[in-house]
Every structure is written in C-alpha cells, then in structure tokens.
C-alpha positions in Angstrom: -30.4 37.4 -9.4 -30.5 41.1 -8.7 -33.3 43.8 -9.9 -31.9 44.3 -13.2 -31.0 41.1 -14.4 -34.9 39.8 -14.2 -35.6 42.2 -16.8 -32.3 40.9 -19.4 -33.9 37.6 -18.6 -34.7 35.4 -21.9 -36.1 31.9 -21.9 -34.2 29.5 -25.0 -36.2 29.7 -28.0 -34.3 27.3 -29.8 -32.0 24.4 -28.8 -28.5 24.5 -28.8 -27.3 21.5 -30.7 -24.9 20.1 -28.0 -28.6 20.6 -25.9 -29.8 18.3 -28.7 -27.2 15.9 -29.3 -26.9 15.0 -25.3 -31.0 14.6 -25.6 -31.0 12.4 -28.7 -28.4 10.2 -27.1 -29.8 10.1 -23.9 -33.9 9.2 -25.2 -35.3 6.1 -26.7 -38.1 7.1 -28.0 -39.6 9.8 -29.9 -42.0 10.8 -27.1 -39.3 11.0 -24.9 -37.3 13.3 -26.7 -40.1 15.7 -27.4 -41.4 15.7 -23.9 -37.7 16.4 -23.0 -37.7 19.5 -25.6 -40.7 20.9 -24.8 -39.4 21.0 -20.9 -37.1 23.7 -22.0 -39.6 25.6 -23.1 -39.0 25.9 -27.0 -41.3 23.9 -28.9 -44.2 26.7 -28.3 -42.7 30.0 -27.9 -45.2 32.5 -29.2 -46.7 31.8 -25.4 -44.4 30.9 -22.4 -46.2 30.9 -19.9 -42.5 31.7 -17.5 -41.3 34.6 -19.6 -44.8 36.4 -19.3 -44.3 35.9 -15.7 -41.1 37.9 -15.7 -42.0 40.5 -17.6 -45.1 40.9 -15.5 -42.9 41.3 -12.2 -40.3 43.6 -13.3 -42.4 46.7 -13.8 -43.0 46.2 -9.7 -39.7 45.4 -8.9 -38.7 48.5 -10.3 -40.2 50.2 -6.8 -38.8 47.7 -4.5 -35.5 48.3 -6.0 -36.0 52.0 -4.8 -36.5 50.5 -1.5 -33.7 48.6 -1.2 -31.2 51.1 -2.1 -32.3 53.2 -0.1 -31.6 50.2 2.9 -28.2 49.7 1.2 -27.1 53.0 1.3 -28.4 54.0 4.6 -31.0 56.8 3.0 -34.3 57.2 4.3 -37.2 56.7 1.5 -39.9 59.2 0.9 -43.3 59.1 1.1 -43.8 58.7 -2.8 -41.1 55.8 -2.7 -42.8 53.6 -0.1 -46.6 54.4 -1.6 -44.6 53.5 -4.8 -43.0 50.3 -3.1 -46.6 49.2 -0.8 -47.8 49.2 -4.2 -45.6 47.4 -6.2 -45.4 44.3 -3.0 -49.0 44.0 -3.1 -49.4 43.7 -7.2 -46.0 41.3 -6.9 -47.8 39.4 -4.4 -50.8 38.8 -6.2 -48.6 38.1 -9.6 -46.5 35.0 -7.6 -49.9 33.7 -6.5 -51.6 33.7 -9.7 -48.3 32.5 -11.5 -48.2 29.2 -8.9 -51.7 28.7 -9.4 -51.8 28.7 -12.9 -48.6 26.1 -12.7 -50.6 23.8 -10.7 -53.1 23.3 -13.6 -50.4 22.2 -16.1 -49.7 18.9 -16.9 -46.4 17.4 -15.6 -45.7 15.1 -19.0 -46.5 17.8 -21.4 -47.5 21.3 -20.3 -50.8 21.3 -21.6 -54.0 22.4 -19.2 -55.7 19.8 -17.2 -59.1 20.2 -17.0 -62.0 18.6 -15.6 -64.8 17.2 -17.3 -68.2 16.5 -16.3 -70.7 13.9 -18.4 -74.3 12.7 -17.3 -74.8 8.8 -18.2 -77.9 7.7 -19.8 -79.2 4.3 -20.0 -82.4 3.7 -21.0 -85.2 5.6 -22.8 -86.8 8.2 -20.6 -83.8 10.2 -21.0 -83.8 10.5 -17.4 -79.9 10.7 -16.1 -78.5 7.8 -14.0 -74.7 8.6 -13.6 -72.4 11.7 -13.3 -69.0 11.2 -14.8 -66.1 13.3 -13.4 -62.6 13.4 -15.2 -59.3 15.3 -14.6 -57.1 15.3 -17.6 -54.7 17.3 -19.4 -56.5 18.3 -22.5 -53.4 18.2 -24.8 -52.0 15.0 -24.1 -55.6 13.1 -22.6 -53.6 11.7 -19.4 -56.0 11.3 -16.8 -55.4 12.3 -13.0 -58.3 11.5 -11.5 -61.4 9.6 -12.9 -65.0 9.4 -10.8 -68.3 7.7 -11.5 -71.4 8.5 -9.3 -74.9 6.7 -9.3 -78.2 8.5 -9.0 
C-alpha cells in the first residue's frame, strides 16, 4: 500500500452475500457462523478497533510521505520537513505499539477483552481469607486462558 491509499482504506461494514453464502455453506453451527462474521469485522461497527488504527496513523504518515519523496526524487528535505518527519516516526511508533498491545488482549474466538480476575476464598466464619483466585478470561464470551488457585 502506498501513503495515500491508507487513508481511502474502509473495513466491510456489511457482508457481501456471496461472503455469506460461502460462510453458511461452509459452517455447521450457529456459533460457527457468527464467530466467522464477526472476524470480518462487521457485526460491531460503531468501534473497530483496525479502522481507528488507520486513521490514527495517517495523519503521521502524511510527514514521512514528505520524506520519501524527497528520497525518490533526489531533493534534499528541509529542516521543517525532517522536524516534521522525526515527529511523525516517533508518534507512528508509539501508535504500532499501542495498536499490537491492545491486540494481544483480545480474545482469539470472539474479539471481546480478556481480563483477569482476582477473588479471595472464604471458608469459615472469622472472615479471615484462605485462598486467592486468579482468572484470565475473555469477558464477552467467559473462555478462560489461564485459571490459578493459591493457599494462604
């Protein structure tokens, strides 16, 4: 993709019906076909989570585009361009991070957030804690990643 075609860039926001005839024929179940729908990112398009990513980066890559004009056409940048371009690498930088971060909290099945959860276990009457319960799960869905029980 070049400069300007990250900014045309849409996401579907509804499915084709071919898109939906090859997905009813191809799933079994209902659960299947949703979670195979909401992978191309229609069912919840008030927030997508990939769009807002691109239209967070192509303010900044309007500066590096500057930049590499200037290398394709042999021209020497000025100072204004590069304080423009240093600027624009460092917020695009910190934009990729964030984006990969926040992907690595989604859940695979369904896109929802996986979040961890923390519970003290009582057993008897003094009220006195005698377990800590830690649990990763996707908070839309409930699948669990990782579950831990610790003794006091």
């Amino acid at each position: 993709m070049t400069f300007n075609q990250y900014r045309q860039l849409k996401l579907p926001d509804i499915v084709k019906s071919e898109t939906l005839i090859n997905l009813l024929a191809d799933n079994k179940t209902f659960d299947e076909l949703k979670k195979n729908i909401q992978k191309l990112g229609v069912l919840n398009p008030k927030k997508n989570d990939f769009l807002e990513f691109f239209n967070r980066i192509s303010e900044n890559l309007e500066s590096i585009e500057i930049i590499r004009n200037c290398v394709a056409h042999n021209r020497e940048p000025d100072e204004k361009e590069l304080e423009n371009y240093n600027v624009a690498k460092q917020k695009l930088d910190n934009h990729i991070t964030e984006f990969f971060n926040s992907l690595s909290s989604l859940c695979p099945d369904c896109g929802g957030k996986i979040e961890t959860l923390q519970n003290f276990g009582i057993k008897n009457t003094d009220k006195q804690p005698e377990m800590i319960r830690y649990k990763v799960q996707c908070k839309d869905c409930g699948k669990v990643f990782n579950e831990e029980i610790i003794d006091l």
